[in-house]
MARLOVEX-77983 format. One line per 8 residues: their letters; for each residue x, y, z of C-alpha. Coordinates in Angstrom, 1 decimal. Last residue first. Layout:
N
A	X Y Z; ...
END
This chain:
90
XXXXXXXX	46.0 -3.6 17.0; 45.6 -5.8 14.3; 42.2 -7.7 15.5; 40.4 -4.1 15.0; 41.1 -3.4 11.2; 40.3 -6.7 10.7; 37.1 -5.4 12.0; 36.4 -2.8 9.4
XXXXXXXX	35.1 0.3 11.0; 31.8 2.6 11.7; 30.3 3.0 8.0; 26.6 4.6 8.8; 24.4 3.2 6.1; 21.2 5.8 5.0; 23.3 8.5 3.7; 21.1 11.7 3.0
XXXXXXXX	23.3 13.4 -0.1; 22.4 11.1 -2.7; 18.5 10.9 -1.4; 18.1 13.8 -3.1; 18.2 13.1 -6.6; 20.4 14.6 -9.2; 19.8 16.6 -12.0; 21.2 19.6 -10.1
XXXXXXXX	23.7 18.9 -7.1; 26.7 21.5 -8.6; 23.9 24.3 -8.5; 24.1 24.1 -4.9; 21.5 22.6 -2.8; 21.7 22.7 1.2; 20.9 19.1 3.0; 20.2 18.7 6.5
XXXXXXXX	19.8 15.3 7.0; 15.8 14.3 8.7; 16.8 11.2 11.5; 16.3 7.4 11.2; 15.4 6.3 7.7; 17.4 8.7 6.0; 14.8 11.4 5.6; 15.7 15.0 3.8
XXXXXXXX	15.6 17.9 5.4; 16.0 20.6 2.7; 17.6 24.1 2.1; 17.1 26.1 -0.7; 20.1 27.9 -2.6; 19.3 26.2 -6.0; 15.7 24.4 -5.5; 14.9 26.1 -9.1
XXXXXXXX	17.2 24.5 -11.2; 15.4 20.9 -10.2; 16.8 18.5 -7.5; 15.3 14.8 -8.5; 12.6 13.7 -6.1; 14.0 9.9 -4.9; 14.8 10.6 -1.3; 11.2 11.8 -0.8
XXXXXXXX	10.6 11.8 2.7; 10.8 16.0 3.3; 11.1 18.7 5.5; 11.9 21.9 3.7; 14.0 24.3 5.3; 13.1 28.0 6.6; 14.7 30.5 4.4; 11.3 31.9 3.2
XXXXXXXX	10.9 34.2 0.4; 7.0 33.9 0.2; 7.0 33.5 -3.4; 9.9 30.8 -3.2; 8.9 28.9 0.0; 5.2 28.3 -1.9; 6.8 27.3 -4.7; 9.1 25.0 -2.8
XXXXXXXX	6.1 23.6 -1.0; 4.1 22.9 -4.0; 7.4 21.5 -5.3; 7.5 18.9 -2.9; 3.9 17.5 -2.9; 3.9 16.9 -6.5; 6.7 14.3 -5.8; 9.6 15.4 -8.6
XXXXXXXX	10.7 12.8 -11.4; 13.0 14.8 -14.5; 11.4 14.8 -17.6; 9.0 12.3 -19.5; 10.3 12.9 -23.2; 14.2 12.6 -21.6; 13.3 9.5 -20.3; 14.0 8.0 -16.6
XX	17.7 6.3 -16.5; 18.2 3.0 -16.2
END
């Protein structure tokens, strides 16, 4: 279900004091960060994040296609390696 429109989208507090402080100093350098669930805002267009999978940060660079949705979308946390009936064929 969907977070209310009265409430506005969810971003950790933490998150955008960085990006505010990336955006007045005009820094390039990527954000590290845990929170998957922080929903990309207009203003993180052109940023570049690290987002944690649960193993490694994901390089992640925001386009204005990605806003309104949350980060952890583009930081996969399953690796698919093969179906095994795929194997026993061959």
């Amino acid at each position: 279900m969907p977070r209310s429109a009265k409430k506005g989208p969810f971003v950790a507090h933490y998150l955008l004091k960085k990006v505010q402080a990336a955006l007045e100093a005009n820094s390039q350098k990527p954000i590290k960060t845990y929170s998957r669930r922080s929903c990309i805002l207009p203003m993180f267009v052109g940023m570049k994040f690290l987002v944690h999978n649960g193993k490694v940060f994901v390089p992640v660079y925001v386009t204005k296609e990605m806003v309104g949705m949350s980060l952890g979308v583009f930081a996969m946390t399953r690796l698919f390696k093969q179906h095994a009936g795929d194997r026993k064929s061959k």
